[in-house]
C-alpha positions in Angstrom: -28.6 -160.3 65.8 -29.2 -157.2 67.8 -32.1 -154.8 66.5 -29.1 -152.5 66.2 -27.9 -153.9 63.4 -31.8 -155.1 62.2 -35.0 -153.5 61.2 -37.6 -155.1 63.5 -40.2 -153.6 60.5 -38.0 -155.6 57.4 -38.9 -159.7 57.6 -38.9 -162.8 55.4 -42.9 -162.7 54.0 -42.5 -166.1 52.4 -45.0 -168.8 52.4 -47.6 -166.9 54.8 -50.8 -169.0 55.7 -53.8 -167.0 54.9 -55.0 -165.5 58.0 -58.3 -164.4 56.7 -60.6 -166.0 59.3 -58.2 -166.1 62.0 -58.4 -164.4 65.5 -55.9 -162.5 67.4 -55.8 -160.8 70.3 -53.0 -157.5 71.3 -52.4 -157.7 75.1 -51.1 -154.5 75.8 -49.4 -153.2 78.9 -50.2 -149.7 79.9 -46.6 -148.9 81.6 -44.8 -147.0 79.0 -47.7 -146.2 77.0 -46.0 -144.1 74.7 -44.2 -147.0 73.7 -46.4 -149.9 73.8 -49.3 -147.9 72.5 -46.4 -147.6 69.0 -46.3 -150.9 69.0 -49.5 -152.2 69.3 -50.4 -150.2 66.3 -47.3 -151.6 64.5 -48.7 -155.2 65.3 -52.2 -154.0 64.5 -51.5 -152.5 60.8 -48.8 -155.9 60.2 -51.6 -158.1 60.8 -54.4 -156.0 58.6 -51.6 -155.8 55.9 -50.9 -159.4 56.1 -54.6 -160.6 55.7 -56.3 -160.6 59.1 -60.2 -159.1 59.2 -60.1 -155.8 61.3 -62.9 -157.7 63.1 -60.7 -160.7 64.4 -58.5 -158.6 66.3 -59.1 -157.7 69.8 -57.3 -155.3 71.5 -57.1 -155.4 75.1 -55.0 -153.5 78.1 -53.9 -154.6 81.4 -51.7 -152.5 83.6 -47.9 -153.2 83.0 -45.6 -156.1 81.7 -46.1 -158.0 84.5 -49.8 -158.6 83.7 -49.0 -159.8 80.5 -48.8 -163.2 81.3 -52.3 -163.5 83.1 -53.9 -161.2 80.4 -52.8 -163.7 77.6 -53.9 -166.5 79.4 -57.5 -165.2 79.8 -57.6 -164.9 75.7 -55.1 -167.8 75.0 -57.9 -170.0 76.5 -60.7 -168.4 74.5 -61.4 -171.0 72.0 -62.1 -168.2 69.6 -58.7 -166.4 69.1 -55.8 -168.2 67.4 -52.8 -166.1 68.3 -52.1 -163.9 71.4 -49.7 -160.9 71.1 -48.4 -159.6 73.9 -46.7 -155.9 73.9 -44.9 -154.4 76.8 -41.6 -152.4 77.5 -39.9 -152.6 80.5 -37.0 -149.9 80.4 -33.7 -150.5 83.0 -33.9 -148.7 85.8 -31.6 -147.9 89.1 -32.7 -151.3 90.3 -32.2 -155.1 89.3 -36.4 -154.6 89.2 -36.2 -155.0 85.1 -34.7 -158.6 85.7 -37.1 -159.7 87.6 -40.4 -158.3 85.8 -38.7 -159.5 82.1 -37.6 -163.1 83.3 -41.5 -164.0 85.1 -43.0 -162.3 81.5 -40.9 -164.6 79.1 -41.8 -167.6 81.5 -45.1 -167.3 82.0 -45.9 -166.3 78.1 -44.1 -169.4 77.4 -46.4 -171.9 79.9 -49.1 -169.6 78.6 -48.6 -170.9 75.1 -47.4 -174.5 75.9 -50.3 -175.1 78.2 -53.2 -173.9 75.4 -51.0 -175.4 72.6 -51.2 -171.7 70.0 -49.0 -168.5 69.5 -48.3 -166.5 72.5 -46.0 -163.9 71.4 -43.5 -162.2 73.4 -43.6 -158.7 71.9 -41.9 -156.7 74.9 -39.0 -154.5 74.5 -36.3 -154.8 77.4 -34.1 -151.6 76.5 -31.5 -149.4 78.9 -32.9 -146.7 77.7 -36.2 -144.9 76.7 -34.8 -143.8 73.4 -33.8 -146.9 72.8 -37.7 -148.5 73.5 -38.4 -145.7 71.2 -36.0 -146.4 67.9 -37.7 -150.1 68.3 -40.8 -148.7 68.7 -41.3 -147.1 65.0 -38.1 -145.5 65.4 -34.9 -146.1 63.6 -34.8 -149.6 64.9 -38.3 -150.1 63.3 -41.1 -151.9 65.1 -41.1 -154.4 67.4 -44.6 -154.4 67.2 -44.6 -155.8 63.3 -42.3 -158.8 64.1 -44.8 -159.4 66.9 -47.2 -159.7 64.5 -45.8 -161.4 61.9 -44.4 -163.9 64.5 -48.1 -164.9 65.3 -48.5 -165.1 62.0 -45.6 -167.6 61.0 -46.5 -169.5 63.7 -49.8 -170.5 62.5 -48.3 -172.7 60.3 -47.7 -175.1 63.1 
């Protein structure tokens, strides 16, 4: 279902684990800041409501979407963090560009997580329009950001 017809910030809370002494870490991708910045918060506030230790989250930037992938594999392999989170928004431009960028991010997150076996979250937004980052980024749409988070979250059940 498209986030047009879904709050990103409404989601099934059943059956949590407790994620009181678990680590995550926010990758966060500069490009679009007004955007990611939104959601990093969202993810940030989801996981302190949900349990996690304001100490046992990092936060940490690299420049855009692109970098996402290397940036959560330098904390994936950390043996001390237990879910990466990675926010971006790539917003269609005049150019195919968006395609490329958005398909090597979804790849690489996924190898990121495969290869060092925990949550690697793709929290990036892929809109047409900047508006429409911004209804999904706290807007009307919600937050992308808290079902970022609370992905990492389910997914610590594995």
């Amino acid at each position: 279902m498209s986030s047009a017809h879904k709050n990103l910030s409404i989601f099934s809370t059943d059956n949590l684990p407790d994620i009181t002494e678990k680590r995550f870490a926010i990758v966060v991708a500069e490009w679009n800041e007004e955007v990611t910045n939104a959601l990093a918060d969202g993810a940030h506030k989801t996981l302190l409501t949900y349990g996690a230790q304001e100490d046992n989250i990092l936060r940490v930037t690299v420049p855009g979407s692109y970098e996402l992938s290397f940036g959560a594999q330098k904390m994936a392999q950390r043996e001390d963090i237990d879910a990466v989170i990675c926010i971006g928004c790539v917003i269609q431009g005049e150019t195919k560009h968006n395609d490329y960028i958005n398909h090597a991010v979804a790849q690489g997150l996924t190898n990121v997580s495969l290869k060092y076996d925990k949550p690697v979250v793709f929290g990036v937004l892929t809109p047409n329009t900047e508006q429409q980052a911004l209804d999904r980024a706290g807007g009307i749409h919600g937050n992308k950001g808290d079902e970022a988070a609370i992905t990492a979250v389910k997914m610590l059940k594995f």
